[in-house]
N, C-alpha and C positions, 0 to 999 in steps of 0.2 A: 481357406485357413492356411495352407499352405504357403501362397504368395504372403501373407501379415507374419507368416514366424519366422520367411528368408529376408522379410525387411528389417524384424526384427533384428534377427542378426546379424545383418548386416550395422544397424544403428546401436547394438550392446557395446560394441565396443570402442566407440563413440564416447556414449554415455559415461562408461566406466574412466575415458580419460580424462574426458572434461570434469568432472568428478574429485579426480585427482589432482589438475592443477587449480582445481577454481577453488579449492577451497582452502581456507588460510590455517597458516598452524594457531595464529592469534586472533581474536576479534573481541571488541568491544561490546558489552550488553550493549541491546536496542539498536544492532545496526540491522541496516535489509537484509534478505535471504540473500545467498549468493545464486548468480545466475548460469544455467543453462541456453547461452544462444545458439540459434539465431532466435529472436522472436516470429510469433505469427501475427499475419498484418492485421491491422486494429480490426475490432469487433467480428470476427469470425468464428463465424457458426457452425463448430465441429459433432459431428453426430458419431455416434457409433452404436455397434450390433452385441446381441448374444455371442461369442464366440461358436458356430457351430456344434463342433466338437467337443465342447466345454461350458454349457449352460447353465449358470447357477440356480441353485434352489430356488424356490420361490420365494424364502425370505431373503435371501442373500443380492436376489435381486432386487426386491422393494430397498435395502437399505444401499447396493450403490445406485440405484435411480435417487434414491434420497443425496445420498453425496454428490450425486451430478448437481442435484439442484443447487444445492448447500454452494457448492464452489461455482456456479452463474450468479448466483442470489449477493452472495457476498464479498465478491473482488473488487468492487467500490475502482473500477478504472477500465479501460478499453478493451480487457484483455479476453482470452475467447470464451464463448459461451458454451454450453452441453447440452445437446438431446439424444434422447435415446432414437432412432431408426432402422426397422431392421432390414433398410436395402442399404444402408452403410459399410462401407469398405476397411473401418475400423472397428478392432473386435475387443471387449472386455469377456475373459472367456476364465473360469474355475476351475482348477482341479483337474486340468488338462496338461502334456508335457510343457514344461513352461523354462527358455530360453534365462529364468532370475537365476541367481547365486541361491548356491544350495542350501543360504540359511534365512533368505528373506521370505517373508510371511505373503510379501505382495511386490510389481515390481512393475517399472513402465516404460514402452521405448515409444520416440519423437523423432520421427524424420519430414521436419520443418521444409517445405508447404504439403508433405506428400502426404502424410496423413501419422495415425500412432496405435498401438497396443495397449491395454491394461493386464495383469493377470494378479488373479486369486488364489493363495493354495486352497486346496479342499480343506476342510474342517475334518481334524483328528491327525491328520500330515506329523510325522515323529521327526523333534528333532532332541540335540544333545542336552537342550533346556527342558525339554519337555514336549506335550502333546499340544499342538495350535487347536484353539476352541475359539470360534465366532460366536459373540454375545447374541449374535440376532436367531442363533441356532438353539444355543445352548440354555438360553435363560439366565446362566451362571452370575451369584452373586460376586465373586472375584475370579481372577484369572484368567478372563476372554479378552477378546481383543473387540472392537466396533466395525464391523465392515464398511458402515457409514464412513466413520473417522477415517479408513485407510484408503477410498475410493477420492473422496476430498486430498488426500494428502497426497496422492498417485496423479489424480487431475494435474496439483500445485508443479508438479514436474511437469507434465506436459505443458503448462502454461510457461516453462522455462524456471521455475525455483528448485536449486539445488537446497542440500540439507543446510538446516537452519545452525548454526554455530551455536552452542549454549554455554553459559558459563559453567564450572567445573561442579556446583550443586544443582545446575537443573534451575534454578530459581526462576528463569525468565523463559520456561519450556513452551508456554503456553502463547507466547509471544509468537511462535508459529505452530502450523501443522503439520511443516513440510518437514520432518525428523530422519535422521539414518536411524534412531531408533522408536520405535513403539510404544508406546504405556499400557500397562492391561489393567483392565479395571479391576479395584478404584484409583490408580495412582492418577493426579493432577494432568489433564490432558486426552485421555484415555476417550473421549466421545466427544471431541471439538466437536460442531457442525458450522463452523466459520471460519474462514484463512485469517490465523493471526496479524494481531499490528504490524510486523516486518513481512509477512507472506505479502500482506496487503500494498507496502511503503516499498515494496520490488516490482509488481506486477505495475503499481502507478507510474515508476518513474519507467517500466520497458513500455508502458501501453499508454499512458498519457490517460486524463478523469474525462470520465462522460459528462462531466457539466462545469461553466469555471466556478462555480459555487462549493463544487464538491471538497470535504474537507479532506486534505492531505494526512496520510497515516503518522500518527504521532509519535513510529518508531524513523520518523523523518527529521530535520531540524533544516529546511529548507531556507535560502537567505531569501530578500525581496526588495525591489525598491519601490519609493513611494514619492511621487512628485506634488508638488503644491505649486495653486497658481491664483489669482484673483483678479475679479472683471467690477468695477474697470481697473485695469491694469495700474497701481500704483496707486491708487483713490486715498484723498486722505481724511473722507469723511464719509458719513452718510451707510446705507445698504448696498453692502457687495455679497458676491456671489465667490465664494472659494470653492475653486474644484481641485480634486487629488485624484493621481490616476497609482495604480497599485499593481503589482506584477510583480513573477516568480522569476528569481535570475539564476536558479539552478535548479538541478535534481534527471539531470538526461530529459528526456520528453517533457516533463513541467515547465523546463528553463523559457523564460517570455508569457508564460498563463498568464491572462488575465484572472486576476481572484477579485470573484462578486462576493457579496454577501456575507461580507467579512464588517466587526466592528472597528470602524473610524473613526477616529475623535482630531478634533481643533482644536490646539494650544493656543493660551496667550501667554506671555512673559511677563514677568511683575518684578522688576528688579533681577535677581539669581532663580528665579523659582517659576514654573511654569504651570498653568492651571487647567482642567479642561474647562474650555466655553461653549461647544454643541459638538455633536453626535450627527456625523455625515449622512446624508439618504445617499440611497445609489441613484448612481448617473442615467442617462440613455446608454451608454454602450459599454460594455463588459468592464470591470477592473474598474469604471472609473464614480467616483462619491461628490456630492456638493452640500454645500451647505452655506446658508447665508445668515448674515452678520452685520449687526451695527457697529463699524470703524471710527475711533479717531484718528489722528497724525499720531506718527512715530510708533507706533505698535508692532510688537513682532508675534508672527506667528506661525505656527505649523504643526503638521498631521503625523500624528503617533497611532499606529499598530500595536498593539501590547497581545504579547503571544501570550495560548492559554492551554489550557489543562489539557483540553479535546481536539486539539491538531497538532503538525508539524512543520507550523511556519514562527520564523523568528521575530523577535522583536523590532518593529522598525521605523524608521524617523525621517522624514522630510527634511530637506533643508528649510531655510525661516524665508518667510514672505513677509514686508513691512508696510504697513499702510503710511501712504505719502512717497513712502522709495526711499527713506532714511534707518537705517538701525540705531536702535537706543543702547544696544550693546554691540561685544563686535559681530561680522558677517562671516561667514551667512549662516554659522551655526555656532550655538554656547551654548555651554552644559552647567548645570549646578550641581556640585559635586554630591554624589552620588545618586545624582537622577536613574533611575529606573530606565527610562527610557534613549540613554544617549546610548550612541551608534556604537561609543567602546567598550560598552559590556552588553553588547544584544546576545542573549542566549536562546537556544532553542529549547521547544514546549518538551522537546525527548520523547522520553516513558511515560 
């Protein structure tokens, strides 16, 4: 224990500067957490122990093994995992001298690759607000705090999320876990068991998705391109075979994902107006969709993304592919005004 509370402080004050410049005096709802680097290298399996010295109660400890899980279970991206082991050289330790600021409830130090600290106050700890009561202790119908919740939101720093910026009523609190402050129950927040949209849409773009399928956090609004192409090349009749390949061209780690499993559609052009004519299968290899089609001459065509409710990729548009190799409008791309879909008003899915 000794050696975990000089590493400790040696990384407090670290913490507390990074802290200080990372976080902005302004910020927009629904943007990411702000970050603590460095990151830990993708998918690494961070274990840690009872604190020696400082073992929490029985219930205190089922509910941060529960928070460990909570925050493996649901970072939806590369970023480290949690088990409890108790030959681990990292310590979640209660109610022991504890290296936090004299007014936080819970507190955590990272010294990235070396390993990191959690700490808990004890339940009943007096401060100028009042007496700290842990819900998993006390039963209490208002007033307590979730051990679970603040274990998840301690992890979220060690994964590198500084405090979530909120708008000035709180309204988007829940949008993370990772808070400078706490909610005691009932207030809105107060027992997350899941890292928020922005906890989530930080940790993706420092740790990159476990699969290209996986859908990007919606407190994202990521751009992408999407190519169109047709075999045989330029055919101006008959059954072709249109392929589209689709990819992330921002967000730090996302920038170049191939995105599977995403809905595609095929445009044809009819004069100013553009219609869908089929619904892309996916390809053999990652990001990329086909779909086949009976062509005449002079046809234009091309593959629209339409961003949705449950991600955080933008709307987006192929340049036009013509059957026979002539455009019936001009090239290589027309809009009809107020198309949904053209490239000068792509917005993102957001909140």
């Amino acid at each position: 224990m000794t050696r975990n509370l000089a590493r400790a402080a040696a990384t407090a004050a670290v913490l507390a500067a990074l802290l200080a410049v990372i976080l902005p005096s302004t910020v927009l709802a629904g943007t990411p957490d702000p970050t603590l680097p460095p990151a830990w290298p993708q998918d690494s399996a961070l274990k840690y122990r009872w604190a020696p010295t400082g073992v929490p109660p029985a219930a205190i400890r089922t509910a941060l093994l529960a928070g460990a899980a909570d925050a493996t279970a649901t970072r939806a991206s590369r970023a480290p995992s949690f088990a409890f082991d108790s030959t681990a050289g990292n310590d979640v330790g209660y109610g022991i001298p504890m290296p936090c600021v004299s007014n936080a409830i819970a507190c955590a130090y990272r010294n990235v690759p070396v390993g990191f600290d959690v700490w808990i106050r004890e339940n009943g700890h007096k401060y100028d607000w009042g007496t700290l009561s842990w819900c998993e202790l006390n039963g209490s119908l208002t007033g307590c705090f979730s051990a679970e919740t603040l274990m998840l939101d301690e992890l979220g720093h060690i994964d590198g999320l500084a405090h979530h910026v909120n708008l000035p009523d709180e309204s988007d609190y829940t949008d993370s876990v990772v808070q400078a402050g706490s909610h005691q129950k009932p207030q809105p927040g107060w027992n997350q068991r899941v890292f928020g949209v922005c906890d989530t849409a930080t940790l993706q773009t420092l740790y990159d998705v476990p699969s290209w399928s996986t859908l990007y956090s919606t407190c994202l609004a990521i751009p992408a391109s999407l190519t169109l192409s047709m075999s045989p090349s330029g055919a101006a009749s008959g059954t072709v075979t249109f392929s589209a390949s689709f990819h992330a061209t921002d967000g730090g780690r996302l920038n170049g994902n191939p995105l599977s499993g995403r809905r595609v559609v095929l445009q044809l052009r009819s004069g100013l107006d553009w219609s869908d004519v089929a619904t892309f299968t996916s390809g053999v290899t990652s990001g990329s969709y086909t779909a086949n089609i009976l062509v005449r001459p002079g046809m234009d065509y091309r593959a629209v993304f339409r961003a949705t409710a449950n991600e955080g990729l933008r709307t987006t548009v192929s340049a036009v592919v013509t059957s026979g190799g002539t455009c019936t409008n001009s090239c290589p791309l027309s809009q009809a005004p107020g198309d949904p879909a053209s490239p000068a008003v792509m917005i993102g899915s957001g909140r």
